[in-house]
BAGUTI-77977 format. One record per residue (C-alpha): x, y negated, z; residue number from 1; residue in one letter. Coordinates in steps of 0.1 Angstrom, whole numbers, m for minus. Example, Ala and Ser with C-alpha at 12.3 -4.5 7.8 and 13.67 -1.06 7.14 Angstrom:
BEGIN
+-------+-------+-------+-----+---+
:  east : north :    up :   k : r :
+-------+-------+-------+-----+---+
:   123 :    45 :    78 :   1 : a :
:   137 :    11 :    71 :   2 : s :
+-------+-------+-------+-----+---+
This chain:
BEGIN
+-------+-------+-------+-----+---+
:  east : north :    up :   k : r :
+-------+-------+-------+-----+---+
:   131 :   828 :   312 :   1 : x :
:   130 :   802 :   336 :   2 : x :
:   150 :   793 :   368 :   3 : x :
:   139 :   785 :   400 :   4 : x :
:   146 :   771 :   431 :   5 : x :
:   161 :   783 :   460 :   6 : x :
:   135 :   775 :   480 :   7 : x :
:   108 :   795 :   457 :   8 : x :
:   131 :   823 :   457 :   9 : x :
:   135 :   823 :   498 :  10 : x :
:    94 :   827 :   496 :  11 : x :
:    95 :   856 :   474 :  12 : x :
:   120 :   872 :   500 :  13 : x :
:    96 :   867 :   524 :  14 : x :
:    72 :   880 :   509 :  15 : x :
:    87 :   913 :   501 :  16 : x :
:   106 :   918 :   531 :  17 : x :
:   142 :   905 :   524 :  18 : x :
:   157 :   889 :   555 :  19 : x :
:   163 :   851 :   550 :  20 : x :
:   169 :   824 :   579 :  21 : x :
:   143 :   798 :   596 :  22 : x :
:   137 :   771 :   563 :  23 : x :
:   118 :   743 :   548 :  24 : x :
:   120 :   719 :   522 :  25 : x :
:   111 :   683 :   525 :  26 : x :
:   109 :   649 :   502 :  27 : x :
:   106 :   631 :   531 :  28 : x :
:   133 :   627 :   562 :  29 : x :
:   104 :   617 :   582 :  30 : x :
:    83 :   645 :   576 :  31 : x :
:   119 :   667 :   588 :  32 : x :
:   114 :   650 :   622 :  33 : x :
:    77 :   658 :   621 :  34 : x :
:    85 :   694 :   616 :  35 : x :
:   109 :   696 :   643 :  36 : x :
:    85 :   685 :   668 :  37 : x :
:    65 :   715 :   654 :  38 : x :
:    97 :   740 :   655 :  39 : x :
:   121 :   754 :   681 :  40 : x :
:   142 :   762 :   658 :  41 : x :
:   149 :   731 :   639 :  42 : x :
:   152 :   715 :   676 :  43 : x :
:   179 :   741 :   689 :  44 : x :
:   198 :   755 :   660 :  45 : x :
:   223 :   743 :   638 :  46 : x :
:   213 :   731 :   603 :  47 : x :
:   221 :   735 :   572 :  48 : x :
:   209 :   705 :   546 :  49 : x :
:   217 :   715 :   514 :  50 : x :
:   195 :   691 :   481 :  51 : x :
:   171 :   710 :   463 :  52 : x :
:   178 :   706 :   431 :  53 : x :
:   195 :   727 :   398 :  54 : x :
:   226 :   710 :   403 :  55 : x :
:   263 :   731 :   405 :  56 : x :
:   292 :   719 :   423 :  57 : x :
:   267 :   707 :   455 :  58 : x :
:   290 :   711 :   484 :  59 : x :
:   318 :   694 :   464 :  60 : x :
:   292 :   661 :   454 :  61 : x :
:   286 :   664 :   492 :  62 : x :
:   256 :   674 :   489 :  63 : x :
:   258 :   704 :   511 :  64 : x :
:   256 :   693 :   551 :  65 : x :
:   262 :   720 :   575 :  66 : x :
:   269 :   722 :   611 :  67 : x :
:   241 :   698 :   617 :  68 : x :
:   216 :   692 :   648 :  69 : x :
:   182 :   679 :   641 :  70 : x :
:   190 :   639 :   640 :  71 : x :
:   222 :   644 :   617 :  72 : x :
:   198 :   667 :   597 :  73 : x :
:   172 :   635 :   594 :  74 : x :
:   201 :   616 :   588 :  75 : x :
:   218 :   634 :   555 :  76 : x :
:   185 :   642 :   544 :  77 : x :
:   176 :   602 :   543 :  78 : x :
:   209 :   600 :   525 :  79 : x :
:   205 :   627 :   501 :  80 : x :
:   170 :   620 :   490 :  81 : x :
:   170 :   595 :   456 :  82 : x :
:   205 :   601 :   456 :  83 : x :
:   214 :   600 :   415 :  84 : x :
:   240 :   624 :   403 :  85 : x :
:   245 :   621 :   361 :  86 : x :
:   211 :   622 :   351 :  87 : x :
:   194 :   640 :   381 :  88 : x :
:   175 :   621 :   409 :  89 : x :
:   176 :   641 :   444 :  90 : x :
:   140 :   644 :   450 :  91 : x :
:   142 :   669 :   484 :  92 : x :
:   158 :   689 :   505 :  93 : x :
:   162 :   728 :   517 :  94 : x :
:   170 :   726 :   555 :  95 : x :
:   178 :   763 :   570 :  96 : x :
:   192 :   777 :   604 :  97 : x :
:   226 :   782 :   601 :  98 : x :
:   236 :   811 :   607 :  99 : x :
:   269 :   828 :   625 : 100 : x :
:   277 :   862 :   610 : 101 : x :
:   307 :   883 :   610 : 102 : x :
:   309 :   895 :   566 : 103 : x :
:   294 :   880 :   539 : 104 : x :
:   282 :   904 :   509 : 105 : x :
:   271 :   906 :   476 : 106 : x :
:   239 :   923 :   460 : 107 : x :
:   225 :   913 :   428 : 108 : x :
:   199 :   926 :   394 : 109 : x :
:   195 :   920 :   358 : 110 : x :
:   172 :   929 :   337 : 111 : x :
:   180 :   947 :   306 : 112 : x :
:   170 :   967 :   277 : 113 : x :
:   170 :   998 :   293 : 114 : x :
:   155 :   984 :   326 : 115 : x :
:   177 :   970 :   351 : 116 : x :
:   209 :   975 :   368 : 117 : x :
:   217 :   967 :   404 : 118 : x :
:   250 :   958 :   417 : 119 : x :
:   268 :   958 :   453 : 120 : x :
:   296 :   946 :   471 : 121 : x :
:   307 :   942 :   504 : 122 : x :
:   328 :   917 :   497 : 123 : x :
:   306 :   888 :   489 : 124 : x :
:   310 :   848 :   496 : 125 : x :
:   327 :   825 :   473 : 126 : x :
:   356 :   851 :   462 : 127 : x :
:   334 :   879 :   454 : 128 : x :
:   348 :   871 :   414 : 129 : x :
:   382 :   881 :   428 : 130 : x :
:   368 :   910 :   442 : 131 : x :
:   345 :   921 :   412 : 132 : x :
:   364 :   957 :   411 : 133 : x :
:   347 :   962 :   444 : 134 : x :
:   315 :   955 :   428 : 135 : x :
:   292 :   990 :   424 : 136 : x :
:   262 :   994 :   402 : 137 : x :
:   235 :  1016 :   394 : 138 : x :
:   211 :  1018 :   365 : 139 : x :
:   170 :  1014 :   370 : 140 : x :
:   153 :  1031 :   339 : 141 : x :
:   119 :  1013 :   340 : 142 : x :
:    97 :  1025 :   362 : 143 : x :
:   119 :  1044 :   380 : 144 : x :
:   132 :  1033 :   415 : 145 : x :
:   161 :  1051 :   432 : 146 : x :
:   159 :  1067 :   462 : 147 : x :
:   170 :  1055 :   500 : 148 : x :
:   195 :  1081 :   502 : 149 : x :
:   210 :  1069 :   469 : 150 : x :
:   215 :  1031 :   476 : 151 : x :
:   225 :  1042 :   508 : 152 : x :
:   254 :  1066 :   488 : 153 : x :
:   259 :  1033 :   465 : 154 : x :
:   265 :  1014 :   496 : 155 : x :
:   290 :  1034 :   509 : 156 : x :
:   309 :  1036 :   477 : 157 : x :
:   306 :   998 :   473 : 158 : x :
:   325 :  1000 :   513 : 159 : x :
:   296 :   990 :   527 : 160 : x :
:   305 :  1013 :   568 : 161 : x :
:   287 :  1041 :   571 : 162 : x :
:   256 :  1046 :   593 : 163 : x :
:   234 :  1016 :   603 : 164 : x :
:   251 :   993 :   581 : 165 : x :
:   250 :  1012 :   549 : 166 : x :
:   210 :  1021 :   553 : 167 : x :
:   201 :   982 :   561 : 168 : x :
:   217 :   976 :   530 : 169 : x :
:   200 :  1004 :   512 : 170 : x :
:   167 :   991 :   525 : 171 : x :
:   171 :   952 :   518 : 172 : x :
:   184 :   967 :   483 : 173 : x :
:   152 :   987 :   476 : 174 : x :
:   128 :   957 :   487 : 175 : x :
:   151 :   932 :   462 : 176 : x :
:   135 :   959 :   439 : 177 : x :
:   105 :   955 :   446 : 178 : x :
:   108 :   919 :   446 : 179 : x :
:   121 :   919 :   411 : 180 : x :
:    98 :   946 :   396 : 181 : x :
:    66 :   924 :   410 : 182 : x :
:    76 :   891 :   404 : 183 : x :
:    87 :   901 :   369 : 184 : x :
:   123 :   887 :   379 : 185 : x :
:   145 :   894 :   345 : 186 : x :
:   176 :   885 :   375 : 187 : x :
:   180 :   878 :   414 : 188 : x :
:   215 :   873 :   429 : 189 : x :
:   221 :   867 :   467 : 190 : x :
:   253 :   856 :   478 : 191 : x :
:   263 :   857 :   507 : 192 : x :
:   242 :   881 :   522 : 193 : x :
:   252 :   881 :   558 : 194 : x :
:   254 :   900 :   588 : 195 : x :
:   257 :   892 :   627 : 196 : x :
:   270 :   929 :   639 : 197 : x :
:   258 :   910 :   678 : 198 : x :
:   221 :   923 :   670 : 199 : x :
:   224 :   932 :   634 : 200 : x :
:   205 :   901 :   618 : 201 : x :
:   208 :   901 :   577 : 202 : x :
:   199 :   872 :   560 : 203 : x :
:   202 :   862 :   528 : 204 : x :
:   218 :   823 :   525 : 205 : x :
:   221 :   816 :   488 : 206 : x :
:   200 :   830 :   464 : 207 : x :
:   197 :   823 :   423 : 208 : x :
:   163 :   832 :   409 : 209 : x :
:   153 :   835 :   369 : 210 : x :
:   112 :   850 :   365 : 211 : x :
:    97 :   856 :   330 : 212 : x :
:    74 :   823 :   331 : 213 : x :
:    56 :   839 :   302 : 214 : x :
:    45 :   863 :   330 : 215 : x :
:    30 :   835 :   356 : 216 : x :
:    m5 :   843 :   343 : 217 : x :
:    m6 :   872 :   362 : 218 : x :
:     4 :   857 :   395 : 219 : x :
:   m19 :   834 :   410 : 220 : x :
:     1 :   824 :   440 : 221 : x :
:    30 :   812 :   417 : 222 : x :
:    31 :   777 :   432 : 223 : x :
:    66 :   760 :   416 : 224 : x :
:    78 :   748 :   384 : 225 : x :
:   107 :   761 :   364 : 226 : x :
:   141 :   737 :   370 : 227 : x :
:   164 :   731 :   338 : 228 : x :
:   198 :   746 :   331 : 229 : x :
:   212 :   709 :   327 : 230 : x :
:   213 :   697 :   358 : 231 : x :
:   179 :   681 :   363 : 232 : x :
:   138 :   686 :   366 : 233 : x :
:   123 :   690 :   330 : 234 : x :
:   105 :   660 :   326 : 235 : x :
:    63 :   660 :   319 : 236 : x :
:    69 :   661 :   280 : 237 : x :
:    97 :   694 :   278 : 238 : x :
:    64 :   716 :   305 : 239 : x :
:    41 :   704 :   285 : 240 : x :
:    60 :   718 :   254 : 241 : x :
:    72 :   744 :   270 : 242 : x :
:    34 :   752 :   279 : 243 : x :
:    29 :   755 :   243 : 244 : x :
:    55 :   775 :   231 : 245 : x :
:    41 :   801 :   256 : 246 : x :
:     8 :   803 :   243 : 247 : x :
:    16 :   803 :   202 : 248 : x :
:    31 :   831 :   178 : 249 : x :
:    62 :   818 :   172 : 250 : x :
:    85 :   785 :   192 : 251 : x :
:    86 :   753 :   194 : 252 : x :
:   111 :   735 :   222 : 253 : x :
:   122 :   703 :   228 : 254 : x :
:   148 :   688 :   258 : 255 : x :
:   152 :   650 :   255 : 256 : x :
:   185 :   635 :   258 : 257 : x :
:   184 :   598 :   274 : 258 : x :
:   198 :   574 :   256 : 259 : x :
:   204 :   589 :   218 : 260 : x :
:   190 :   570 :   182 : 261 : x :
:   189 :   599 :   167 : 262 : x :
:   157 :   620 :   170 : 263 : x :
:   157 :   660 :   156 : 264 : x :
:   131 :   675 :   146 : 265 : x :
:   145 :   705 :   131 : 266 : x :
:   135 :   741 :   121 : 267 : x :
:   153 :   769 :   137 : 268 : x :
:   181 :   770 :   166 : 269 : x :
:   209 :   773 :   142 : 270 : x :
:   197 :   739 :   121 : 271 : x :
:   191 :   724 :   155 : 272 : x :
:   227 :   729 :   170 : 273 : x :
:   241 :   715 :   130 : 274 : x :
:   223 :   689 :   132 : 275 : x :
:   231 :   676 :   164 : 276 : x :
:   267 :   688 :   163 : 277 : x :
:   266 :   670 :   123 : 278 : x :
:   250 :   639 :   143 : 279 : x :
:   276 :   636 :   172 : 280 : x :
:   303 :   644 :   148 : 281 : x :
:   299 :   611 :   129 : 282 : x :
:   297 :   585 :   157 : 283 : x :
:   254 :   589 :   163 : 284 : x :
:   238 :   596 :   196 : 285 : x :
:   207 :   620 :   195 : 286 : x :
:   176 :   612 :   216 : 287 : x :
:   170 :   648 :   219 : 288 : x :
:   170 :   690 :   212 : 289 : x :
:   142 :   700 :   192 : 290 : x :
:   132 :   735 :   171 : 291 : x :
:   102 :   751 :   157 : 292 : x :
:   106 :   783 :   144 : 293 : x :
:    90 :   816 :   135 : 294 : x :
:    62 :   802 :   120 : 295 : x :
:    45 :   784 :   144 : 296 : x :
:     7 :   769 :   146 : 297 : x :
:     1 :   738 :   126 : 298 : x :
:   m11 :   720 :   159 : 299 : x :
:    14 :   732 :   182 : 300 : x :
:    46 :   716 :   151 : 301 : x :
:    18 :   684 :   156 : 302 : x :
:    23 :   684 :   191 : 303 : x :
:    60 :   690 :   189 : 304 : x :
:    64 :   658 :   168 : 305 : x :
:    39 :   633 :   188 : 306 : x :
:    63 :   641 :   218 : 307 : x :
:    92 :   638 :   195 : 308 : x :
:    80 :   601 :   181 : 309 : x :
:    74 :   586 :   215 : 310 : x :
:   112 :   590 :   226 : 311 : x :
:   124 :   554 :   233 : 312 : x :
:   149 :   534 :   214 : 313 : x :
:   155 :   557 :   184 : 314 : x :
:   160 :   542 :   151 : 315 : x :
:   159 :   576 :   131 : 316 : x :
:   142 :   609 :   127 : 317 : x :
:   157 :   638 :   111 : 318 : x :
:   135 :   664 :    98 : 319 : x :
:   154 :   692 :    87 : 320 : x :
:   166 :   729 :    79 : 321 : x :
:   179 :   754 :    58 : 322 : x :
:   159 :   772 :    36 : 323 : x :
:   134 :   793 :    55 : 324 : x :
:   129 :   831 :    50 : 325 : x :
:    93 :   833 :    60 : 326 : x :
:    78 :   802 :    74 : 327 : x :
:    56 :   783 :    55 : 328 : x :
:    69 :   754 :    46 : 329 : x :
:    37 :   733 :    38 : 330 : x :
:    20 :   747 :    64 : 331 : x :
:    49 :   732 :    92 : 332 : x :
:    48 :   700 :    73 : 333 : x :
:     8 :   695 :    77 : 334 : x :
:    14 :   696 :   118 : 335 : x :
:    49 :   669 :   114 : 336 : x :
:    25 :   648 :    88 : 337 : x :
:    m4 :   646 :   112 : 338 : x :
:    21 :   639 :   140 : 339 : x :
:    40 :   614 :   126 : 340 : x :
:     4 :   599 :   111 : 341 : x :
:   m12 :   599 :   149 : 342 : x :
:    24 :   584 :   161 : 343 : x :
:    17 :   555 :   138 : 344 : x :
:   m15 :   544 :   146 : 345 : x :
:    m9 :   546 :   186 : 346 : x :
:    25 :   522 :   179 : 347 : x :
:    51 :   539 :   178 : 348 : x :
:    76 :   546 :   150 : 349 : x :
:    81 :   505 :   146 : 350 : x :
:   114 :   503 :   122 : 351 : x :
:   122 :   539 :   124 : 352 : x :
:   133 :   554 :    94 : 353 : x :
:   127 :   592 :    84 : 354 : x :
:   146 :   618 :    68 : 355 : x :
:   137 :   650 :    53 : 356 : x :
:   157 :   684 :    44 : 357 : x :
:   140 :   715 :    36 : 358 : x :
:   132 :   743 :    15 : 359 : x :
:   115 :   778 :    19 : 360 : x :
:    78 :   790 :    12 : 361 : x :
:    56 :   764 :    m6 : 362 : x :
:    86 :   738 :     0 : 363 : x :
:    73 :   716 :   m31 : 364 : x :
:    37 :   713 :   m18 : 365 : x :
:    51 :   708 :    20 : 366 : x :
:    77 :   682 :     6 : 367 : x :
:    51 :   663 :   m19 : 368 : x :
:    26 :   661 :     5 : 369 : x :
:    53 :   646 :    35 : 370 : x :
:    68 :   622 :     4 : 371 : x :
:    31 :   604 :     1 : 372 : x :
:    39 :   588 :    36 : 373 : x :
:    54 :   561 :    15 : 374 : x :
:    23 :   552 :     4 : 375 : x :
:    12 :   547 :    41 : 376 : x :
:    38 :   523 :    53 : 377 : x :
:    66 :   547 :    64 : 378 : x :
:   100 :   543 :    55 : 379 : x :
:   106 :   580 :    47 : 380 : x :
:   132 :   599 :    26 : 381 : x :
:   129 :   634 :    12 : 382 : x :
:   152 :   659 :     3 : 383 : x :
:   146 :   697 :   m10 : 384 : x :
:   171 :   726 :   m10 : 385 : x :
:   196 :   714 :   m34 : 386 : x :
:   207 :   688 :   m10 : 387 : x :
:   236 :   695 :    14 : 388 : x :
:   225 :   697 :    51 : 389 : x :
:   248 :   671 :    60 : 390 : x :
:   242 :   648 :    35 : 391 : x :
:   211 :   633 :    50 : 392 : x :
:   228 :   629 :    85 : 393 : x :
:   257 :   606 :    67 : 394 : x :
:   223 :   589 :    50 : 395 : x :
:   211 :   582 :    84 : 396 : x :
:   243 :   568 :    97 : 397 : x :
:   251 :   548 :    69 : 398 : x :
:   217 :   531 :    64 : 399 : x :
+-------+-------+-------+-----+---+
């Protein structure tokens, strides 16, 4: 799964016929005053200047600008753009019309197992959690698509006024459909949709976007990058790992963590949340989240550990797991060995000191072969199954 941005999401409406207001999206303030030379509407409307980035809480960072005529949009755009928050730099901007309208709603869809499930409200905006009981839903068996005349029915129920109202809804509700169905969406929400009853304009103002990025093979004209879930851009090392992982049988991931000691280098999500949990726990800082798991190829675990080795400032890698049920545990350790042997010889791994926990299929091949780093100038420590997985993290700390 992968999220994206508001702005690619506002493209997809577009495309399948979901009202959204006049936009664009900048990294450049000057390039804002270039477009509005180019557009009425930027010139006459009010704007909205919102930054375009995965980062919650925007209107209370003051990030969010609204009210705004063309020079206060340069303005907070200029402001707003290299703007640091945590670990997130602002790189650009969404600037949209801002829109009067008379009711904000709600409409939404999730994938699930059975297909997908649509929800409605017309009580959308920031309250619509207090209003959830107002929230309707219908299920979407895959391939299937409900009729016009049952959204409409759903829109009514979900108090949505009958007439005009209630079959706009049903329409903008059947295109979110297609939208998701196409773009192999696994969720959409807008919120607020909006409404100005003067000539009936819906638009949708907000919208939160996650696509199957496993899918983006099949769609050529798929011109964004996923965003994290922690509040900033993955940075070129997680895409090109994440790259991997979608082309191999099996997974490996990595997120880096700025500033940590402690590399992982671990086997399986539930080692990799101990470890760094065990890590934290006693005073260390990790340098990032790592995983392979499922058996993955030899070359991709290689890759996964040259990225791993080039994090800066760490002092310790931790190679580790429980015992494994089915992947092959020499196998694994070929890709780390070649990593950690390629890592070497292009400088890194200077004073670093390694530490190894495993067991599972072929462990004492996988751990002898890793062990006869010590004959290559690495200051390496091994460990098989009968060693507590915690153990080798109070090593670490201690040495």
């Amino acid at each position: 799964m992968a999220k994206i941005l508001e702005g690619s999401a506002m493209k997809f409406f577009n495309k399948w016929g979901i009202p959204v207001p006049n936009y664009v999206v900048v990294m450049d303030p000057n390039r804002l005053a270039q477009l509005g030379e180019a557009n009425k509407w930027l010139r006459e409307s009010k704007l909205v200047v919102k930054a375009h980035e995965a980062i919650g809480g925007r209107f209370k960072l003051g990030l969010v600008k609204i009210g705004l005529n063309l020079e206060e949009a340069v303005e907070a755009a200029r402001e707003m753009i290299g703007k640091k928050v945590g670990t997130a730099e602002i790189r650009q901007v969404i600037v949209a019309e801002m829109l009067d309208h008379d009711e904000e709603y709600y409409i939404s869809m999730a994938g699930n197992r059975d297909g997908a499930e649509l929800l409605l409200s017309s009580k959308g905006g920031v309250d619509i959690e207090d209003n959830w009981d107002s929230v309707r839903r219908i299920a979407i068996p895959v391939d299937d698509a409900p009729s016009i005349e049952s959204l409409t029915e759903l829109a009514i129920d979900a108090g949505f006024p009958e007439g005009e109202i209630a079959e706009r809804v049903a329409k903008i509700a059947s295109r979110l459909i297609l939208c998701f169905d196409n773009e192999d969406a696994q969720s959409i929400e807008i919120n607020p949709l909006v409404i100005r009853k003067s000539d009936m304009r819906f638009a949708a103002l907000d919208a939160v976007m996650n696509v199957d990025w496993d899918a983006r093979f099949r769609h050529p004209d798929w011109d964004f990058k996923p965003v994290s879930e922690i509040g900033r851009p993955f940075t070129e090392a997680e895409q090109q790992i994440m790259d991997i992982d979608s082309r191999i049988k099996g997974s490996v991931k990595f997120v880096e963590v700025p500033g940590g000691e402690v590399a992982l280098l671990t086997a399986g999500g539930g080692a990799s949340v101990f470890y760094a949990d065990a890590v934290v726990a006693r005073g260390g800082t990790i340098a990032n989240y790592a995983e392979y798991s499922g058996a993955p190829a030899d070359w991709a675990v290689e890759a996964l550990t040259e990225t791993l080795c080039q994090l800066p400032n760490i002092k310790h890698i931790i190679v580790g797991g429980a015992i494994a049920n089915f992947t092959d545990v020499k196998a694994t350790f070929g890709g780390i060995i070649n990593g950690l042997r390629e890592s070497k010889a292009n400088g890194y791994l200077d004073g670093v000191k390694i530490w190894v926990r495993r067991g599972g299929p072929n462990e004492a091949e996988g751990l002898a072969a890793i062990s006869k780093l010590k004959d290559e100038g690495f200051e390496i420590h091994v460990y098989d199954r009968n060693m507590p997985m915690t153990d080798i993290v109070d090593l670490a700390m201690n040495s």
